[in-house]
N, C-alpha and C positions, 0 to 999 in steps of 0.2 A: 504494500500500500504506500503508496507518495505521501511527501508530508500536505500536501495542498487535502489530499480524501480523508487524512486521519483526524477524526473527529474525536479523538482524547480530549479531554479537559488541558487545560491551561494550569500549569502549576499555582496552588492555590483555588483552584474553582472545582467545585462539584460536576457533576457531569451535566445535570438539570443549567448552571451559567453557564457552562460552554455552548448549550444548546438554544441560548440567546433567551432565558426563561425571562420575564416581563419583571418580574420582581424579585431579581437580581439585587437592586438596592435593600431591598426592604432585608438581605440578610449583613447586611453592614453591621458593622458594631453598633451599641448604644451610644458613646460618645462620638464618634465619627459623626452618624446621623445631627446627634444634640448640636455637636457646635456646628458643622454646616450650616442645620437651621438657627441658629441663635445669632451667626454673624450676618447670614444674608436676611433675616427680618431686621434686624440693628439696623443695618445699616440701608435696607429699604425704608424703615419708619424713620432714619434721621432727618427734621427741618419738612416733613410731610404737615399735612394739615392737621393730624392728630396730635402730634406733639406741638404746635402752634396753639392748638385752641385747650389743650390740657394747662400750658403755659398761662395764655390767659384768664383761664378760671382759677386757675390757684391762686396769682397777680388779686383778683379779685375777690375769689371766696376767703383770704387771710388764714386757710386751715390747710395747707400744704399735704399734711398725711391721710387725710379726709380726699380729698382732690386724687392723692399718687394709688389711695385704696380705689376711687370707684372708675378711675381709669385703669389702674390694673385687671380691675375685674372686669371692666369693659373688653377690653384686649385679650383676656383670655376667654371670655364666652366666643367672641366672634373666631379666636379661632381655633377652639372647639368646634364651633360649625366647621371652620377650612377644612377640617383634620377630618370629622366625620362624615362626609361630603366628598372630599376625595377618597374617603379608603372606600365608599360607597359604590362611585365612579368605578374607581381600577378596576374593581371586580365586576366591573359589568360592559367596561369599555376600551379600548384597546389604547396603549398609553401611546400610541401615533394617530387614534383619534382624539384624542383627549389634546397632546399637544396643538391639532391643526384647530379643532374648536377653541382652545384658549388664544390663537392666533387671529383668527378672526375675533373675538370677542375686543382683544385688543385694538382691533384694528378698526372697527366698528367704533368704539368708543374715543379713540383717537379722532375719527372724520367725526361725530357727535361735537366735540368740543371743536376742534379746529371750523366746523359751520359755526358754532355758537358764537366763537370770536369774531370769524369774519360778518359775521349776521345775518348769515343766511338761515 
């Protein structure tokens, strides 16, 4: 057998990831996964409109730990929806349909605002 037909795993991979299994990631470590996700939300929610207007109401409410609890817990209910919503998805849709619909959703949303500014 050529190395091009040998379908062995990959040192390191199970036979199911070499076989391009879909959720390959989902056997990552726990800290791998954690800070992946903890750097790219950081530093997507930095200077966002959430933390702008969390900003301002604390500025205003003068109870800062009050303000940092009910936007903590805001932040974690909603994504708790992301989190059970997409593991909902995976399992029911194919993570190359799932990329081209979040592709469009973006892109839709983009022409959305970009009319709004120009006024159309």
């Amino acid at each position: 057998m050529s190395p091009a037909q040998d379908s062995s795993p990959i040192a390191g991979q199970t036979a199911d990831q070499s076989a391009g299994e879909p959720y390959a990631a989902l056997k990552k470590g726990f800290w791998s996964i954690f800070f992946s996700t903890f750097v790219t939300i950081f530093l997507a929610e930095l200077g966002d409109k959430t933390q702008v207007t969390t900003l301002l109401i604390s500025a205003e409410a003068n109870s800062p730990w009050t303000v940092f609890a009910g936007a903590g817990l805001a932040l974690i209910s909603t994504s708790l929806i992301g989190v059970l919503l997409g593991r909902w998805m995976a399992k029911r849709i194919s993570a190359k349909t799932l990329d081209t619909m979040a592709a469009v959703l973006l892109l839709l949303i983009t022409i959305w605002l970009v009319a709004d500014v120009v006024g159309l």
